[in-house]
Legacy VTK file of the C-alpha trace (Angstrom):
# vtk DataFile Version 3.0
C-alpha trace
ASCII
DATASET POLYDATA
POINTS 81 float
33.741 179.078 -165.640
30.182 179.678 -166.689
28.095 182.264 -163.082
25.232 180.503 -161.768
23.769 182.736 -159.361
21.842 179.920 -157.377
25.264 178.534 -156.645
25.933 181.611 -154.397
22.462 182.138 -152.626
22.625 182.087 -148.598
20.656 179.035 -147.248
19.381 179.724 -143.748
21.610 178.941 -140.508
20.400 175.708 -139.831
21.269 173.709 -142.930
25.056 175.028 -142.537
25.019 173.950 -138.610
24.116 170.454 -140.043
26.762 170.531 -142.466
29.237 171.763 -139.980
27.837 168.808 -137.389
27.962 165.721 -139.793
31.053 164.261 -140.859
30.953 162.984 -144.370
32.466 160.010 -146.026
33.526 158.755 -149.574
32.398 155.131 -150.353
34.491 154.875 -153.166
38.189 156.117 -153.767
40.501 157.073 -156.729
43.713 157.530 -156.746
44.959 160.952 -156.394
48.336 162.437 -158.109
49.001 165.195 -155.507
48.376 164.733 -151.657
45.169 165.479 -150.213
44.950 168.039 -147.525
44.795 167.028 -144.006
40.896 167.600 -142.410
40.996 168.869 -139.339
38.419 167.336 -136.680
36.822 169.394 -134.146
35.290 167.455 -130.878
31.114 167.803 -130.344
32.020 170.557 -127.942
33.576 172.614 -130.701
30.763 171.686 -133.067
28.316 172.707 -130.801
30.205 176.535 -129.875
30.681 176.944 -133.251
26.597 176.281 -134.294
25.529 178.790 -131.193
27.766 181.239 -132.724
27.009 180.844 -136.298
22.959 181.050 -134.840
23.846 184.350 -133.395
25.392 186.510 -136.950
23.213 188.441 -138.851
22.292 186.961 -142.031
24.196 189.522 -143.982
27.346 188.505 -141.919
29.984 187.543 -144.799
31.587 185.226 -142.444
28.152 182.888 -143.487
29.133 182.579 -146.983
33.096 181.855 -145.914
31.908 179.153 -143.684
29.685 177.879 -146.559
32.766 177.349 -148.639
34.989 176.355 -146.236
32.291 173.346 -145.624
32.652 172.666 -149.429
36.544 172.316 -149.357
36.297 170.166 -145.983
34.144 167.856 -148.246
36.431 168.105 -151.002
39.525 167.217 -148.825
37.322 164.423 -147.258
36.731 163.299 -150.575
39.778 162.988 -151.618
41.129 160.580 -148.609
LINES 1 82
81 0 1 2 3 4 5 6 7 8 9 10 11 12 13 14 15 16 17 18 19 20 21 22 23 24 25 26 27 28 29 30 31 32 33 34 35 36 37 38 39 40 41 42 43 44 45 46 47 48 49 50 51 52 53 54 55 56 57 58 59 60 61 62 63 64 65 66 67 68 69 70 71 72 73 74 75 76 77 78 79 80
């Protein structure tokens, strides 16, 4: 797997609180050989806790980066429905 190091930069806090807030959907499907993972859905309450705290880390927090690619894999799994 070739390193790109713009893959890995941290955007700012507010493009990951959109990502977090907006669902996303495939508009065309293929058929998949092993299940897909189940995506958990979180109510507008949750959302909206979870974008106050996310506001509120440093930007060297690590837990930024995590949450960046755990909102890649919940698009992934999405994608794969």
């Amino acid at each position: 797997m070739k390193y790109n190091a713009r893959c890995f930069l941290r955007p700012a806090a507010a493009p990951l609180i959109a990502m977090l807030l907006l669902t996303g959907c495939a508009t065309a499907g293929s058929e998949a050989k092993a299940p897909c993972p189940p995506v958990v859905e979180y109510s507008a309450a949750d959302q909206t806790r979870a974008a106050d705290e996310v506001e509120a880390l440093p930007e060297s927090a690590i837990i930024l980066r995590m949450l960046i690619d755990y909102a890649v894999l919940r698009d992934q799994a999405r994608a794969c429905r």
